[in-house]
C-alpha positions as CSV (number, residue, x, y, z in Angstrom):
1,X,0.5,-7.0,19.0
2,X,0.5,-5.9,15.4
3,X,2.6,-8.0,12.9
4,X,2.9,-6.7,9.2
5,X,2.9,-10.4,8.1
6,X,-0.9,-10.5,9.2
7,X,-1.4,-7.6,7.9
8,X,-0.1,-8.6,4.3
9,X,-2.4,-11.8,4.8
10,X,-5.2,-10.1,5.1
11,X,-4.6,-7.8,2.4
12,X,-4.0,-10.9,0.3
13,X,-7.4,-12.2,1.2
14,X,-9.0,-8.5,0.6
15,X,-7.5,-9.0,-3.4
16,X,-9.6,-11.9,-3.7
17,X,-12.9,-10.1,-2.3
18,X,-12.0,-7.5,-4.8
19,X,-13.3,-9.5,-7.5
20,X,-16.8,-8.5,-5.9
21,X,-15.9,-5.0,-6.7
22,X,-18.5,-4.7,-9.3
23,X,-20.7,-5.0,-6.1
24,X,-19.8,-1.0,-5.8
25,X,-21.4,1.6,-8.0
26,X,-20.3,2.1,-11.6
27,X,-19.6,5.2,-10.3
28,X,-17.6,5.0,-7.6
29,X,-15.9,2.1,-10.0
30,X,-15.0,4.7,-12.8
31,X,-13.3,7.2,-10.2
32,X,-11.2,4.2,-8.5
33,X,-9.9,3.6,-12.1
34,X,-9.5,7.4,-13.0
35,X,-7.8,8.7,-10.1
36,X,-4.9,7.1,-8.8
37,X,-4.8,9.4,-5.5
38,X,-7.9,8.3,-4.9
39,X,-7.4,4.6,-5.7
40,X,-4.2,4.7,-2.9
41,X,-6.7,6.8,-0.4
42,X,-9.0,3.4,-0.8
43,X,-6.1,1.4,-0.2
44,X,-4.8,3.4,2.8
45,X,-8.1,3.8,4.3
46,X,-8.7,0.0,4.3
47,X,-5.5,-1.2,5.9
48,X,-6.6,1.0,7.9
49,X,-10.2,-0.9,8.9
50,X,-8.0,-4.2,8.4
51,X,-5.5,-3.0,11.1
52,X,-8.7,-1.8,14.1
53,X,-10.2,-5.4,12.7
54,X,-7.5,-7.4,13.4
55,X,-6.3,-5.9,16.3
56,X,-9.3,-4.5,18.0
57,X,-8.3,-4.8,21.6
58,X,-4.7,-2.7,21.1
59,X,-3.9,-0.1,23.3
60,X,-1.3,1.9,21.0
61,X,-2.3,5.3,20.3
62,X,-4.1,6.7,16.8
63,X,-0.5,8.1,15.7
64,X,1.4,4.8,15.7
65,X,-1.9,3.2,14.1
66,X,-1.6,5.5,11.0
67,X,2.2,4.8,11.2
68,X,1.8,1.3,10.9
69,X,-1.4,1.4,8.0
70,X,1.1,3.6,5.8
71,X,4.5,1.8,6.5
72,X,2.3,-1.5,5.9
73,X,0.7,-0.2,3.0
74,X,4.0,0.9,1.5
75,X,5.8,-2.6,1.8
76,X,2.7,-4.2,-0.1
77,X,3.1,-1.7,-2.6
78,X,7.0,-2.8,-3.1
79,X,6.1,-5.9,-2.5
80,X,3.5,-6.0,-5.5
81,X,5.8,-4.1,-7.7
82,X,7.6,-7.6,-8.8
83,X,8.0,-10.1,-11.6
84,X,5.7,-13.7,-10.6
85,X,8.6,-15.4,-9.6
86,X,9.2,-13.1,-7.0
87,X,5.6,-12.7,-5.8
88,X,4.4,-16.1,-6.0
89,X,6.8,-17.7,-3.0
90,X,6.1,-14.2,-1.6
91,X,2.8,-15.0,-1.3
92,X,3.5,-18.8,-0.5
93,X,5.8,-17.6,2.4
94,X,3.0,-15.6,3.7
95,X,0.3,-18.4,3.6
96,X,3.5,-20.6,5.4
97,X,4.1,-18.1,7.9
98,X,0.4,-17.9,8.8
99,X,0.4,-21.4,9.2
100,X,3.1,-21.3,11.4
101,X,1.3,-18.8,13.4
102,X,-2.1,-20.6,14.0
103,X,-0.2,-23.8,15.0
104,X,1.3,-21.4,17.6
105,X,-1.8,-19.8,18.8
106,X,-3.3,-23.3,19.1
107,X,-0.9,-24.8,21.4
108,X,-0.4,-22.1,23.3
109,X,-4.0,-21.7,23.6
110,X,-4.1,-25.3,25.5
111,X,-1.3,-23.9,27.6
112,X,0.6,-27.7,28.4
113,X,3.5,-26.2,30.7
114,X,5.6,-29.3,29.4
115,X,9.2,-28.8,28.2
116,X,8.2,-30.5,24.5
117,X,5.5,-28.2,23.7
118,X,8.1,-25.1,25.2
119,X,11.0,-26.4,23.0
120,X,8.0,-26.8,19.5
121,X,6.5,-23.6,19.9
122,X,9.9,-22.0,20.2
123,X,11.1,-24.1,17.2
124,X,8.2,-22.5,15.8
125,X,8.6,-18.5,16.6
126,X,12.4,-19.1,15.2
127,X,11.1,-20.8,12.3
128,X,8.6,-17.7,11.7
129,X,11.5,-15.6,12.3
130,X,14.0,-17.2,9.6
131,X,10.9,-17.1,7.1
132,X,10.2,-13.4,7.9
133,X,14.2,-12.3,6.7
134,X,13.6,-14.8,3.8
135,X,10.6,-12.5,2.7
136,X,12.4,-9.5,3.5
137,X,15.1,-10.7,0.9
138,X,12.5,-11.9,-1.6
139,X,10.5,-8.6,-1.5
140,X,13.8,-6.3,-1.5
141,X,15.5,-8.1,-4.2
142,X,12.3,-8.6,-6.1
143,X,11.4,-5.0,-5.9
144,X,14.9,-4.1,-6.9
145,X,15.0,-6.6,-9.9
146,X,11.6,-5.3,-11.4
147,X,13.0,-1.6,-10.8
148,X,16.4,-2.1,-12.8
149,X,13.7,-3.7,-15.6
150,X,11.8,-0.5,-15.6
151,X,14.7,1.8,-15.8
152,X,16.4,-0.3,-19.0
153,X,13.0,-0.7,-20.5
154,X,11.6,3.2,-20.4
155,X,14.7,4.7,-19.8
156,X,14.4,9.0,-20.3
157,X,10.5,7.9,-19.2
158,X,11.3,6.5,-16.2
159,X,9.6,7.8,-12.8
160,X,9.9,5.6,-9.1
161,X,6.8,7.6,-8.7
162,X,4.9,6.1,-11.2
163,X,6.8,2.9,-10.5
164,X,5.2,2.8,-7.2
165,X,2.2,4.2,-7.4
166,X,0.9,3.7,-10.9
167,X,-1.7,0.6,-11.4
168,X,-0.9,0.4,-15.3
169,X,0.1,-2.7,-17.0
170,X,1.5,-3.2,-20.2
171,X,0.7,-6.9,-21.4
172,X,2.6,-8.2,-24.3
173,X,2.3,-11.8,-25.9
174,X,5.5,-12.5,-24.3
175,X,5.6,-11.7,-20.4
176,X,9.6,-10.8,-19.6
């Protein structure tokens, strides 16, 4: 059953192999940085992989595959598209939430029909739940913070185009 939480977990752990990016031609390298359509396609395409890897034995059709990689692909984009204090218990909720979910999977995977482990892993699924509205706040608010930023900082220049889909970053000696 697909869950976008794993989805964003795995995504997290494809940023850290992308520091073995310069594995990839200089080529290839140079067009991933000049063409931004091209950079999302990349993107796209892998969630993509990362959804027929992680669920490999679903039954849903192509359609709601593709559905799910660019609805996935467009909360990690919102998601990203925040000040550190937003993303970093973002991405701390995520690693808890996975957590939560393997400690699931194991005891359900030793299947003890007794009423403590029924009333633990339901604990469990609700605390997963209450986690999963506190990082749909985070990302929302977050997103909507960093946004208001953009629009008083670049005013005339600003574009939620190029808010969303633009890779740029403007360091200064004092990050606001």
């Amino acid at each position: 059953m697909f869950d976008y939480r794993d989805a964003i977990a795995g995504f997290l752990l494809w940023l850290l192999f992308g520091f073995l990016s310069s594995m990839v031609s200089c080529d290839l390298q140079r067009f991933m940085q000049s063409h931004l359509l091209f950079r999302h396609f990349v993107g796209l395409v892998s969630f993509f992989f990362l959804f027929t890897v992680i669920d490999a034995n679903s039954t849903e059709d192509i359609v709601d595959i593709w559905v799910k990689t660019f609805s996935t692909y467009f909360i990690v984009l919102v998601m990203m598209k925040a000040k550190w204090y937003f993303t970093i218990p973002l991405i701390v909720l995520i690693v808890f939430d996975q957590s939560i979910k393997f400690h699931i999977n194991k005891l359900t995977l030793f299947n003890l029909e007794t009423d403590q482990i029924n009333v633990n892993i339901n604990s469990y699924i609700y605390t997963r739940k209450i986690n999963e509205i506190a990082l749909f706040v985070i990302t929302l608010i977050g997103f909507i913070h960093y946004m208001v930023r953009q629009y008083y900082q670049y005013s005339s220049d600003f574009s939620f185009i190029k808010l969303l889909f633009s890779h740029d970053c403007i360091l200064s000696e004092y990050a606001h």
